[in-house]
Every structure is written in structure tokens, then in C-alpha cells.
C-alpha positions as CSV (number, residue, x, y, z in Angstrom):
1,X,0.0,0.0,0.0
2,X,1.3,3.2,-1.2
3,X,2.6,5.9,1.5
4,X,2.0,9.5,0.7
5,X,2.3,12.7,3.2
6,X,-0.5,15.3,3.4
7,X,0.8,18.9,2.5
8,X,-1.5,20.5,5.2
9,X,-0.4,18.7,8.2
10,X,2.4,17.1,6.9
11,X,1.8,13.8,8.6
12,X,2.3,10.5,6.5
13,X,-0.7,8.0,5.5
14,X,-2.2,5.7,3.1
15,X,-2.7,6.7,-0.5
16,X,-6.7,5.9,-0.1
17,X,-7.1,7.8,2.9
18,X,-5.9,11.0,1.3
19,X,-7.5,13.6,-1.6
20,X,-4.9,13.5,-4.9
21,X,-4.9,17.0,-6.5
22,X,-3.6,17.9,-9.6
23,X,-2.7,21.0,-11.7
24,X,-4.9,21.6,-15.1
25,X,-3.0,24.8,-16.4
26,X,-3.1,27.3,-13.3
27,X,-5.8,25.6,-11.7
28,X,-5.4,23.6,-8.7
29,X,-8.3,20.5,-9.2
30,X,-9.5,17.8,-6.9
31,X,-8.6,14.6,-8.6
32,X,-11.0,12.2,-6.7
33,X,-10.6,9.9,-9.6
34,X,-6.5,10.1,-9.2
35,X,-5.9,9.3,-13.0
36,X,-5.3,12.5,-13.6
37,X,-2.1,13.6,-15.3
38,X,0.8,15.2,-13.8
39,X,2.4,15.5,-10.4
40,X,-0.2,15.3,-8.2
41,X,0.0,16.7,-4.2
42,X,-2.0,14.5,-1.4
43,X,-4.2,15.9,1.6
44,X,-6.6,14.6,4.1
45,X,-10.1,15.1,3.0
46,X,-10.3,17.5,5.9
47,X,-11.2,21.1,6.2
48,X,-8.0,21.6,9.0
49,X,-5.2,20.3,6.6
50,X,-6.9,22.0,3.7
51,X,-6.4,25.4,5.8
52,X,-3.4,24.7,6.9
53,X,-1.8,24.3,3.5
54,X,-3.7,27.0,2.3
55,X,-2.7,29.7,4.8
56,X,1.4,28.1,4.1
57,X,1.2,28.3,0.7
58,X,2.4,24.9,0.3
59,X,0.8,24.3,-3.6
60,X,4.1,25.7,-5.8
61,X,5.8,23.9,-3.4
62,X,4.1,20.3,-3.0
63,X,3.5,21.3,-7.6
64,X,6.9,22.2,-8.4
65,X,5.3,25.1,-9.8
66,X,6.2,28.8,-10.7
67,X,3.6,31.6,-10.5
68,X,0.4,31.9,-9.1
69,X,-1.8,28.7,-8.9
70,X,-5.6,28.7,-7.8
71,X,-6.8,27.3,-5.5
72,X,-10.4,28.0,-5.8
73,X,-12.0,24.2,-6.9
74,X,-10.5,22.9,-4.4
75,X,-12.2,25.6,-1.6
76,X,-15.0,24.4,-3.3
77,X,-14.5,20.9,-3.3
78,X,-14.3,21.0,0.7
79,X,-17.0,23.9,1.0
80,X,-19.3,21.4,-0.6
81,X,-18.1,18.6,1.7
82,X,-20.1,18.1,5.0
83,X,-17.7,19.3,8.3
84,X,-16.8,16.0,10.5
């Protein structure tokens, strides 16, 4: 079972238990799916880790990406999701 760390809380865990993202031009996309192309950045599918990461900046980082990337599906994607 693949090991992957979540860039919000930076804690290590299984491949299932996490979200994949992926970068679609300068958007930053959910990839529930995870057969999206690319390099792909993990997180749990909770709100705390998706602030955390948010409010570090972590996505050029965890993208190995220059410029500005948005962020904005994903808000989305875990304003849509019902809090634990």
C-alpha cells in the first residue's frame, strides 16, 4: 500500500485515505478519480489540513510550480463537503 504525506499537516498516511490534486494549467483540481495527469499533491479530505496548506502556501511547493496557482476548486471541493 502506497505511502503519501498530506501537504496540510504534513503527517504521513495511506494513498486511499488521502484527496490526490492535480494541476490543469493554473488551476489547482480535486482529482477524486487520481488518474489525472501530472504531479499530483495529497491531503486529508479535511477542512483543517486544507487550511493549513492553504494559509502556508504549500501548492508551488508540493507542484513544483512557478507563479500563481488557484486554489479555488478545491475551496469548493471542501466547501461542498459536509464538516466531520
Amino acid at each position: 500500500m502506497p505511502v503519501r504525506t498530506c501537504v496540510g499537516c504534513r503527517s504521513r498516511a495511506a494513498q486511499s485515505d488521502l484527496l490526490r490534486l492535480a494541476v490543469e494549467g493554473d488551476m489547482i483540481t480535486p482529482d477524486t478519480a487520481g488518474r489525472m495527469p501530472g504531479r499530483g499533491a495529497y491531503l486529508h479530505p479535511d477542512p483543517t489540513c486544507w487550511e493549513t496548506a492553504d494559509r502556508r502556501k504549500a501548492w508551488n511547493r508540493a507542484f513544483r510550480a512557478t507563479g500563481r496557482l488557484d486554489a479555488s476548486r478545491v475551496a469548493a471541493h471542501f466547501a461542498a463537503a459536509p464538516r466531520v
